[in-house]
PDB file of N, CA, C, O and CB in Angstrom:
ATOM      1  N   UNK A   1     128.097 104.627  77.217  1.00  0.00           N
ATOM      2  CA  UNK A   1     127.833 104.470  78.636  1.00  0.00           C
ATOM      3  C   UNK A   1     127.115 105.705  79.185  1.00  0.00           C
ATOM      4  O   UNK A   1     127.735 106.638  79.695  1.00  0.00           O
ATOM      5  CB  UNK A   1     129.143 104.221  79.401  1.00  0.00           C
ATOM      6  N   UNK A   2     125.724 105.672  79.054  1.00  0.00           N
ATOM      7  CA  UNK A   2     125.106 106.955  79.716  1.00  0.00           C
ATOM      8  C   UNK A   2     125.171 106.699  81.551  1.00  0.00           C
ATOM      9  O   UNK A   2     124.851 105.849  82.382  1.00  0.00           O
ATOM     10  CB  UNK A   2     123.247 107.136  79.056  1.00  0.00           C
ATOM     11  N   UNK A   3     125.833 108.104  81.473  1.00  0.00           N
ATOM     12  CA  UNK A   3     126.012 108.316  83.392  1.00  0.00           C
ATOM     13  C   UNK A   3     127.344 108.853  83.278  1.00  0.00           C
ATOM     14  O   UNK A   3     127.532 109.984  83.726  1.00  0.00           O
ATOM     15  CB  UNK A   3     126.008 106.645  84.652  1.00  0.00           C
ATOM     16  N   UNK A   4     128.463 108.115  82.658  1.00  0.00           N
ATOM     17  CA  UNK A   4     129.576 108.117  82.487  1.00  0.00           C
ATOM     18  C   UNK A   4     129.898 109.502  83.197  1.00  0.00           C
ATOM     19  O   UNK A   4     130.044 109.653  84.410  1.00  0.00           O
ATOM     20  CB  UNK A   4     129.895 107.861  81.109  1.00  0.00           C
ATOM     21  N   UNK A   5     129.998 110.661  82.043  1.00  0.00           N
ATOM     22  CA  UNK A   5     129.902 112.010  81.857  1.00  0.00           C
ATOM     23  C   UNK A   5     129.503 112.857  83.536  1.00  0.00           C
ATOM     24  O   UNK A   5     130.012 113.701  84.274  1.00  0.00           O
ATOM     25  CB  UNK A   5     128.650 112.181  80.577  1.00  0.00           C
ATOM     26  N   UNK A   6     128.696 112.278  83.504  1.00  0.00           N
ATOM     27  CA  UNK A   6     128.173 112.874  85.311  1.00  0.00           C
ATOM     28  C   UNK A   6     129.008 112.197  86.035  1.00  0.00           C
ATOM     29  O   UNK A   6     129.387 113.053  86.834  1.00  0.00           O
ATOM     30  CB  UNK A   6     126.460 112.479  86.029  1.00  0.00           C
ATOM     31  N   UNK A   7     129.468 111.379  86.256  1.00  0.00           N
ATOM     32  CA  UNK A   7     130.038 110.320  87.227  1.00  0.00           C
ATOM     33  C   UNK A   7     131.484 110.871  87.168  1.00  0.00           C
ATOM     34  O   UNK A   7     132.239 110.766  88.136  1.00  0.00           O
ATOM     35  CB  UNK A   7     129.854 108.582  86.735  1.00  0.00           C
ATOM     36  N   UNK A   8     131.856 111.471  85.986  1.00  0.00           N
ATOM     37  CA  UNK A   8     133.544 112.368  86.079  1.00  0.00           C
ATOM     38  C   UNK A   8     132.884 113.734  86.704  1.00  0.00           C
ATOM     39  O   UNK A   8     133.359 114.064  87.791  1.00  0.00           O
ATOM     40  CB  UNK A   8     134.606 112.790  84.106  1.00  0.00           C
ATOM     41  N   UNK A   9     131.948 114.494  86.212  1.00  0.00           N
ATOM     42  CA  UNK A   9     131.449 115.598  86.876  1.00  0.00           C
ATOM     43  C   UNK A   9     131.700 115.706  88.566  1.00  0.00           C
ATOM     44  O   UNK A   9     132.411 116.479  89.208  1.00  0.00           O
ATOM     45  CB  UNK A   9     129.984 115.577  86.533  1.00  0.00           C
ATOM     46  N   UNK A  10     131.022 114.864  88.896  1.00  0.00           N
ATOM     47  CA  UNK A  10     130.460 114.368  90.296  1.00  0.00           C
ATOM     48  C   UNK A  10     131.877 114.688  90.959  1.00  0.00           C
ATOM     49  O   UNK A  10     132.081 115.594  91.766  1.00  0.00           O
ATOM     50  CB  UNK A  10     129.828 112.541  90.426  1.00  0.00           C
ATOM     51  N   UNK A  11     132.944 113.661  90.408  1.00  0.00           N
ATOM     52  CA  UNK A  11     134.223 113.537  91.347  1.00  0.00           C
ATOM     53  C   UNK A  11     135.036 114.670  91.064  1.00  0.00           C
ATOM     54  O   UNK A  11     136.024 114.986  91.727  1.00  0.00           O
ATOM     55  CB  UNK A  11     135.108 112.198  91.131  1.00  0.00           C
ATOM     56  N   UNK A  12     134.406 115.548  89.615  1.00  0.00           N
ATOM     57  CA  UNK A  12     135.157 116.610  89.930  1.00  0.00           C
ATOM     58  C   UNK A  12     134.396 117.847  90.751  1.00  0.00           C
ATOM     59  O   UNK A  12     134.989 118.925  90.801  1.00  0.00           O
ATOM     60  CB  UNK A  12     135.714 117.044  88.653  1.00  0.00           C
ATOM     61  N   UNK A  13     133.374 117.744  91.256  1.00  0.00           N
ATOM     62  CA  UNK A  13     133.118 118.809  92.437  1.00  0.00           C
ATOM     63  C   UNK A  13     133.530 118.786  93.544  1.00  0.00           C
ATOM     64  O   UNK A  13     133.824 119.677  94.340  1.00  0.00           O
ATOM     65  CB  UNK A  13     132.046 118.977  92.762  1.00  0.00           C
ATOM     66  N   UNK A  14     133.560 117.070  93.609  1.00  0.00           N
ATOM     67  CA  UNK A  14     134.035 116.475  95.005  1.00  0.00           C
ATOM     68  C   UNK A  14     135.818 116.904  95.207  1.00  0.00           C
ATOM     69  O   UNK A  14     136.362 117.019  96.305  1.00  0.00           O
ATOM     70  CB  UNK A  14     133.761 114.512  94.951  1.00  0.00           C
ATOM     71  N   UNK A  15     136.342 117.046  94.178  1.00  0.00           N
ATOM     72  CA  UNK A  15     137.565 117.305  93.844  1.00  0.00           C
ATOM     73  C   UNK A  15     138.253 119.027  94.319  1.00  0.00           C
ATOM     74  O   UNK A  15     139.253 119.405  94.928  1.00  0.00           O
ATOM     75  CB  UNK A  15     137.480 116.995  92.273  1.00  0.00           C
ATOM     76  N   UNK A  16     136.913 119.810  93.554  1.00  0.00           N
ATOM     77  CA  UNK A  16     136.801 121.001  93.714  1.00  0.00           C
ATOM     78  C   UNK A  16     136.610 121.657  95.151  1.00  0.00           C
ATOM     79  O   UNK A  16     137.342 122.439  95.759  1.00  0.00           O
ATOM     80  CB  UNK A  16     135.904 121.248  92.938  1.00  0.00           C
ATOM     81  N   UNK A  17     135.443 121.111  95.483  1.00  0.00           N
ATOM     82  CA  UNK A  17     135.524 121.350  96.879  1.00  0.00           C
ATOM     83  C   UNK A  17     136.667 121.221  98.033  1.00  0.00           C
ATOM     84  O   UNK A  17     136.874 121.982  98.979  1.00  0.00           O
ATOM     85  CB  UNK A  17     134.688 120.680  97.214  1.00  0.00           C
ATOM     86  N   UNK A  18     137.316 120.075  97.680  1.00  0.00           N
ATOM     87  CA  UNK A  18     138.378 119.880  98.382  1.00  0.00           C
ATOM     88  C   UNK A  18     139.482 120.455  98.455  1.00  0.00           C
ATOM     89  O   UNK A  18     140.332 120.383  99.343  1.00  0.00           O
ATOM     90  CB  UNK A  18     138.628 119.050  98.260  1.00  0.00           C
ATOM     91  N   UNK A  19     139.474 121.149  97.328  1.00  0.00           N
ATOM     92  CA  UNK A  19     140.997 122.038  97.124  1.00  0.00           C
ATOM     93  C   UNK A  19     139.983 123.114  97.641  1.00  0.00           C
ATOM     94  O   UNK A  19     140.581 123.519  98.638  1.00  0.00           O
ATOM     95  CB  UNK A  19     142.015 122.300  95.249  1.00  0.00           C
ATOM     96  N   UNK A  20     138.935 123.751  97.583  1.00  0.00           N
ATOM     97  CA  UNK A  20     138.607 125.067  98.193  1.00  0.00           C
ATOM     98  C   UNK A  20     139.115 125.013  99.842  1.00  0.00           C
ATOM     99  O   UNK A  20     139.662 125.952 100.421  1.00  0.00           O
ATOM    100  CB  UNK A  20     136.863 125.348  98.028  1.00  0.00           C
ATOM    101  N   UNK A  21     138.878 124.021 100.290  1.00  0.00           N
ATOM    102  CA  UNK A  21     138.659 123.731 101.327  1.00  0.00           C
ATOM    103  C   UNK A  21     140.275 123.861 101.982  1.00  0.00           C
ATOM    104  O   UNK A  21     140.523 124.764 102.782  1.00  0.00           O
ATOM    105  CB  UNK A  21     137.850 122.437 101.305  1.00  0.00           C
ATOM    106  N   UNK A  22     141.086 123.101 101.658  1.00  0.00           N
ATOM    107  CA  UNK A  22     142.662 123.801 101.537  1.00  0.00           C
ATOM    108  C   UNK A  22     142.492 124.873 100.834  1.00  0.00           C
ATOM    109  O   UNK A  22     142.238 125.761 101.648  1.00  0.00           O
ATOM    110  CB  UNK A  22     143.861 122.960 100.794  1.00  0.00           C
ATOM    111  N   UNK A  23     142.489 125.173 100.092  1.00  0.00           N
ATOM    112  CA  UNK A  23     142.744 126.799  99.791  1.00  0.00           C
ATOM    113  C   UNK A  23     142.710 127.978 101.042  1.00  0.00           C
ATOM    114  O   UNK A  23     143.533 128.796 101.451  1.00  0.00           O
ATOM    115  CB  UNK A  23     141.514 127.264  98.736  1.00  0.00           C
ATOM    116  N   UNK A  24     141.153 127.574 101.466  1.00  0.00           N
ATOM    117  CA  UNK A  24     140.898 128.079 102.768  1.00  0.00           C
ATOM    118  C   UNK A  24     141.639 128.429 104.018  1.00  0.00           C
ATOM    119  O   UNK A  24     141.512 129.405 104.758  1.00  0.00           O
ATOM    120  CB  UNK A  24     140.250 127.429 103.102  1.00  0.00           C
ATOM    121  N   UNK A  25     142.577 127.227 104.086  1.00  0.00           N
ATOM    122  CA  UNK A  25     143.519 127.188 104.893  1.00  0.00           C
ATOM    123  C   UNK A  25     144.890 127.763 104.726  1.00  0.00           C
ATOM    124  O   UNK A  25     145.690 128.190 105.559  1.00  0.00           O
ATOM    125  CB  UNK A  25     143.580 126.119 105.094  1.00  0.00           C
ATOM    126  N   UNK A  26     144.939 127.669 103.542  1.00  0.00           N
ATOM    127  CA  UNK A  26     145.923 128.779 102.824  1.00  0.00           C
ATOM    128  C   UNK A  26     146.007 130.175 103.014  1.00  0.00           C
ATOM    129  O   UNK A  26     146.951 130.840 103.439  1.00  0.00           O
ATOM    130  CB  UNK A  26     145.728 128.799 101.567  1.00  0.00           C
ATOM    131  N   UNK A  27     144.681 130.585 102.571  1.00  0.00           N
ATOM    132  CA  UNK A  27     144.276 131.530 102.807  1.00  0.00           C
ATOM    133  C   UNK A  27     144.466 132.759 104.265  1.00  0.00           C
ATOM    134  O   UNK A  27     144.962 133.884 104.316  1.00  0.00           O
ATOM    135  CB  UNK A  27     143.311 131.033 102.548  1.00  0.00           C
ATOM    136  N   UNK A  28     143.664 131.689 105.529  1.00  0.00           N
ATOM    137  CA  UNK A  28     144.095 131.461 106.961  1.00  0.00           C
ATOM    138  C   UNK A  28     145.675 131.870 107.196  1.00  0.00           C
ATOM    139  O   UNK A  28     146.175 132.505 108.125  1.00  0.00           O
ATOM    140  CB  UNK A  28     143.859 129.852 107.336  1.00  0.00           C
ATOM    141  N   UNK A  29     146.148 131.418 106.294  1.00  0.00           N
ATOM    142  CA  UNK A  29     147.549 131.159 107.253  1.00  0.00           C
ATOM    143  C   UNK A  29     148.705 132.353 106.626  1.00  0.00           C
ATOM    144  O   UNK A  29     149.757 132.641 107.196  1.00  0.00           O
ATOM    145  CB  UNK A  29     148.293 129.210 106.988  1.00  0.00           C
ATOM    146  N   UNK A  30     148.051 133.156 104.875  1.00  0.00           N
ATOM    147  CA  UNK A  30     149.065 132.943 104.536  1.00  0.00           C
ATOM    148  C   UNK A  30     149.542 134.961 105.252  1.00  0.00           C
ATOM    149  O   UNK A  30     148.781 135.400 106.114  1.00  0.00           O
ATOM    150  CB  UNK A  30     149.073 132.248 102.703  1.00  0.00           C
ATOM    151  N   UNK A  31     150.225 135.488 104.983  1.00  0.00           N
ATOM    152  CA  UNK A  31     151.007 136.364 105.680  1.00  0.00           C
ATOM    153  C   UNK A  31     150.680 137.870 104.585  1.00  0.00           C
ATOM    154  O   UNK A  31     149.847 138.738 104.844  1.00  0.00           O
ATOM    155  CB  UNK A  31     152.799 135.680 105.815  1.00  0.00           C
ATOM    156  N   UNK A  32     151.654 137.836 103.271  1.00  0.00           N
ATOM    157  CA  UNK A  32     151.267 139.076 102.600  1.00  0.00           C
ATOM    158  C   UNK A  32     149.481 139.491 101.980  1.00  0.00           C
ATOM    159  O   UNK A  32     148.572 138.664 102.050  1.00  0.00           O
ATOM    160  CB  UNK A  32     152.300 138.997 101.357  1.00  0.00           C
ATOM    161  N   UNK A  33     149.388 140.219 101.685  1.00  0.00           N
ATOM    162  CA  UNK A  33     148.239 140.423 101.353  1.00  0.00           C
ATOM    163  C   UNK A  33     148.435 140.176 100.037  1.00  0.00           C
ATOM    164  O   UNK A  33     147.797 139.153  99.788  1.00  0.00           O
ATOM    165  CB  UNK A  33     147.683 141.591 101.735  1.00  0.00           C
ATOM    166  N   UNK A  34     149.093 140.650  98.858  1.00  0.00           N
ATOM    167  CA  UNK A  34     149.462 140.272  97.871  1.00  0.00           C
ATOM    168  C   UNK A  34     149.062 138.799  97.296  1.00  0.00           C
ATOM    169  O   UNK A  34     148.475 138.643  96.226  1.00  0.00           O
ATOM    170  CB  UNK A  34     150.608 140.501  98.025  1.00  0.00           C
ATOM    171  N   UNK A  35     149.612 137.358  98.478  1.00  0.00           N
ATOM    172  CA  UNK A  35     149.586 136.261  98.384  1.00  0.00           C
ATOM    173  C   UNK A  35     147.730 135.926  98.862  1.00  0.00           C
ATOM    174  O   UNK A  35     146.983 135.429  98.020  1.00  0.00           O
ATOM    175  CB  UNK A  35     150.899 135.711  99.254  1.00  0.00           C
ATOM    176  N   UNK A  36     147.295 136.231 100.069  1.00  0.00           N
ATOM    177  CA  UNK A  36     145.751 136.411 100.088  1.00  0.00           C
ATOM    178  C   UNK A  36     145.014 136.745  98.882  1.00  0.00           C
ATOM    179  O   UNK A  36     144.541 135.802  98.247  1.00  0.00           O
ATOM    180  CB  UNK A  36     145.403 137.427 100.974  1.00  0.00           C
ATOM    181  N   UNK A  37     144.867 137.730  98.530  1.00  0.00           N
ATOM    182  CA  UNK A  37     144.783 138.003  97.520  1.00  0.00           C
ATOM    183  C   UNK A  37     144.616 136.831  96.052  1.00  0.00           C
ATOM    184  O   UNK A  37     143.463 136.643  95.663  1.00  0.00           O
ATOM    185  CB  UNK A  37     145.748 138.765  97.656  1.00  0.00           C
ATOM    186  N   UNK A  38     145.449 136.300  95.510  1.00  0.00           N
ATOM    187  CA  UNK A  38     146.005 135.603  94.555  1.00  0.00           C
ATOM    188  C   UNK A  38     144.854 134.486  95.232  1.00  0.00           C
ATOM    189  O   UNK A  38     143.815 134.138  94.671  1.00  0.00           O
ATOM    190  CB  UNK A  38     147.840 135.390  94.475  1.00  0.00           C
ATOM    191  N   UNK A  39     145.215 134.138  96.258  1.00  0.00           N
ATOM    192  CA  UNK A  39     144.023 132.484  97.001  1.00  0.00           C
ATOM    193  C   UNK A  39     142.808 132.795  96.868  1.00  0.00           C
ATOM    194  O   UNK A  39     141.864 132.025  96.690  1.00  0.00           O
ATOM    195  CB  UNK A  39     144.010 131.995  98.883  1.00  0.00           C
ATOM    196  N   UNK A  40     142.795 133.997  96.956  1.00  0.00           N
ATOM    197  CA  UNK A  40     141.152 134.589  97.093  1.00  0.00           C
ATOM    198  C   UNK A  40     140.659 134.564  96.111  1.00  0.00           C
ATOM    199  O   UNK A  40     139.502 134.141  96.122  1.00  0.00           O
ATOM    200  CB  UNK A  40     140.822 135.917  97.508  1.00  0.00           C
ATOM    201  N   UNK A  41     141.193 134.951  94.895  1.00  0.00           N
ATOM    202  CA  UNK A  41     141.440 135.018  93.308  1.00  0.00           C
ATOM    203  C   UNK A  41     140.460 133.243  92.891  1.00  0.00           C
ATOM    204  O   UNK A  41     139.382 132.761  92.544  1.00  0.00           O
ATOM    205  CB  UNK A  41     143.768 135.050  92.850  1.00  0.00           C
ATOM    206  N   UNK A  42     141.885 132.929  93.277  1.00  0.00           N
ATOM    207  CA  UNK A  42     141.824 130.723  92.938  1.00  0.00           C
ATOM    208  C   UNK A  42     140.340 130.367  93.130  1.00  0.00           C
ATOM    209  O   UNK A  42     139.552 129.883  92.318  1.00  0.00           O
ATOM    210  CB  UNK A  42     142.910 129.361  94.537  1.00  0.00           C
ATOM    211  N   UNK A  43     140.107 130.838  94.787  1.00  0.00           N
ATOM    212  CA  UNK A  43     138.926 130.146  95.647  1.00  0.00           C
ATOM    213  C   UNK A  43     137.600 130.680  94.755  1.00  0.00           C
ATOM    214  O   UNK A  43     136.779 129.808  94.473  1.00  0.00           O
ATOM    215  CB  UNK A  43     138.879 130.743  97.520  1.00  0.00           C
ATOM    216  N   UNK A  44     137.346 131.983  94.314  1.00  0.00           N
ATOM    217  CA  UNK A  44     136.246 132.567  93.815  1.00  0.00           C
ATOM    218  C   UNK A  44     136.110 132.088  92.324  1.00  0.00           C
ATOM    219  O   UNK A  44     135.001 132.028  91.792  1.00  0.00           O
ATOM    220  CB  UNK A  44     136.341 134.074  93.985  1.00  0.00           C
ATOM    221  N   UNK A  45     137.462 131.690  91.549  1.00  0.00           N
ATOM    222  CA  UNK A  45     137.364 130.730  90.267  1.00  0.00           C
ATOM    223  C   UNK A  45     136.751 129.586  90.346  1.00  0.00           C
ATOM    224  O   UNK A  45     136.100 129.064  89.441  1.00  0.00           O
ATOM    225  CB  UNK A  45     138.539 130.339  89.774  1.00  0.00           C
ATOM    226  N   UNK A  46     136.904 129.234  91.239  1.00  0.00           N
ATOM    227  CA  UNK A  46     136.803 127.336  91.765  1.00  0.00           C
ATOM    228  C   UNK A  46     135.394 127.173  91.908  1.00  0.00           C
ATOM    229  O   UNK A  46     134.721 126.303  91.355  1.00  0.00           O
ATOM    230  CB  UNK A  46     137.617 126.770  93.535  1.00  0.00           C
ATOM    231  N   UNK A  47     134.818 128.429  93.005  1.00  0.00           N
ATOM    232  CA  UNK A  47     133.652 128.362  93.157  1.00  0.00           C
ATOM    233  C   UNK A  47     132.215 128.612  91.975  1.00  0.00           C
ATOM    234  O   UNK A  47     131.031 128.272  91.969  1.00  0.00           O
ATOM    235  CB  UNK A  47     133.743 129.117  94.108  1.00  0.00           C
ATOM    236  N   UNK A  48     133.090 129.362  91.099  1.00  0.00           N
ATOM    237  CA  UNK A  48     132.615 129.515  89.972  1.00  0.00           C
ATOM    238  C   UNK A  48     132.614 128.472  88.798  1.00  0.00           C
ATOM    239  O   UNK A  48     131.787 128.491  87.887  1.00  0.00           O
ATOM    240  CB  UNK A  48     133.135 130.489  89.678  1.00  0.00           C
ATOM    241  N   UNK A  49     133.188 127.957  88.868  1.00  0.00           N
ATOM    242  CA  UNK A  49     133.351 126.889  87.896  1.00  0.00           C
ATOM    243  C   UNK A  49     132.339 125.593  88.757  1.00  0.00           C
ATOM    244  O   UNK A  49     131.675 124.936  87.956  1.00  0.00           O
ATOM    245  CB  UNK A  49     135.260 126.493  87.631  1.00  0.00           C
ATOM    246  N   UNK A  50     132.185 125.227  90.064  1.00  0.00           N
ATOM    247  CA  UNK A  50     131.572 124.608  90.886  1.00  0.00           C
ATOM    248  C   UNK A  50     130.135 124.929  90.650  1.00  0.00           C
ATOM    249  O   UNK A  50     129.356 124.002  90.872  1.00  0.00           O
ATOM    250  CB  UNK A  50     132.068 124.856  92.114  1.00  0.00           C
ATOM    251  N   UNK A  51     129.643 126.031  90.253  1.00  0.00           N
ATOM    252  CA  UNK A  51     128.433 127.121  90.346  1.00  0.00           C
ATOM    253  C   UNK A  51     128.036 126.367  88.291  1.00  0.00           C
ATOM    254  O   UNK A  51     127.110 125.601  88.024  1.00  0.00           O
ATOM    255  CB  UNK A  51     129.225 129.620  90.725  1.00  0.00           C
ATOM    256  N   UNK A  52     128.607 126.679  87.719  1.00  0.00           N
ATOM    257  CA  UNK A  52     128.357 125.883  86.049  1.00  0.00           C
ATOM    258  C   UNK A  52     128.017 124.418  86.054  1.00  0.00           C
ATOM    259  O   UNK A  52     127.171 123.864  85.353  1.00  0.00           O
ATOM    260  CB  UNK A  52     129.826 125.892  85.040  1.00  0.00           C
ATOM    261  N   UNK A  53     129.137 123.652  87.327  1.00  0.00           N
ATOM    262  CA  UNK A  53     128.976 122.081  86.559  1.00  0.00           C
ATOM    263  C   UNK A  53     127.471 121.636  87.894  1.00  0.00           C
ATOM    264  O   UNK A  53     126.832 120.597  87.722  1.00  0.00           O
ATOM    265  CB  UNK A  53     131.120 120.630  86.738  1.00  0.00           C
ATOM    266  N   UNK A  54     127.204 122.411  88.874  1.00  0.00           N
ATOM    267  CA  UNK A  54     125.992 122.493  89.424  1.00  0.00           C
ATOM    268  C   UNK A  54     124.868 121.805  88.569  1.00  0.00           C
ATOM    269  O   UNK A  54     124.072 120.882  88.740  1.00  0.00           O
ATOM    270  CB  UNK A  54     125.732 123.875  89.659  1.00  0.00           C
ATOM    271  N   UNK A  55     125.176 122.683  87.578  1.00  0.00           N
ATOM    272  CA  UNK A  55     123.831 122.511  86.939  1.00  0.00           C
ATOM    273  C   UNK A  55     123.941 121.409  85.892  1.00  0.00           C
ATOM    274  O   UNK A  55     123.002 121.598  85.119  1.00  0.00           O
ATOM    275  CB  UNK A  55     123.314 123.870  86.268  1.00  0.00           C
ATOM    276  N   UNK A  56     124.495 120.572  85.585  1.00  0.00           N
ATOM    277  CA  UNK A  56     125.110 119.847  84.912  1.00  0.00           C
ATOM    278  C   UNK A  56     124.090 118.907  84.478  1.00  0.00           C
ATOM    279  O   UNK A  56     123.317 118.979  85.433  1.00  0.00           O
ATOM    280  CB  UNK A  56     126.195 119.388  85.533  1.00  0.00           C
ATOM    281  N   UNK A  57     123.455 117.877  83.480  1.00  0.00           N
ATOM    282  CA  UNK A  57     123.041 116.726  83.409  1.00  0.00           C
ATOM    283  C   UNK A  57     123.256 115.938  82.469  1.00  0.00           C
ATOM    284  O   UNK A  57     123.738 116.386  81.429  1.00  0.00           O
ATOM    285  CB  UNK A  57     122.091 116.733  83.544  1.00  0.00           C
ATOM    286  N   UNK A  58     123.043 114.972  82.558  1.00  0.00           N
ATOM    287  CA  UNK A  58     123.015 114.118  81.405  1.00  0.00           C
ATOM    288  C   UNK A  58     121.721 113.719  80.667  1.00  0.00           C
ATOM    289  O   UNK A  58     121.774 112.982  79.683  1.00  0.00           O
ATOM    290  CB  UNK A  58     123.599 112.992  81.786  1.00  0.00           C
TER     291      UNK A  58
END
């Protein structure tokens, strides 16, 4: 099934984004710096891994 492969890609950016997006809010809300920190950590992984399947094709 050519597409397949992109078509899991796809929903996982859409996926990705969405947890950044809460993360964000996490982030926003959360109190120690310690815990900021750690989200900030997550969010800049996420975005990075978002930044690889970018370029993605089939």
């Amino acid at each position: 099934m050519p597409g397949k492969a992109k078509q899991y890609v796809d929903q996982s950016m859409s996926s990705v984004q969405n947890t950044v997006s809460t993360l964000q809010q996490a982030l926003d809300s959360a109190e120690k710096q310690d815990n900021k920190n750690k989200i900030q950590q997550a969010i800049s992984s996420l975005n990075s891994a978002q930044q690889q399947l970018s370029g993605y094709q089939d």
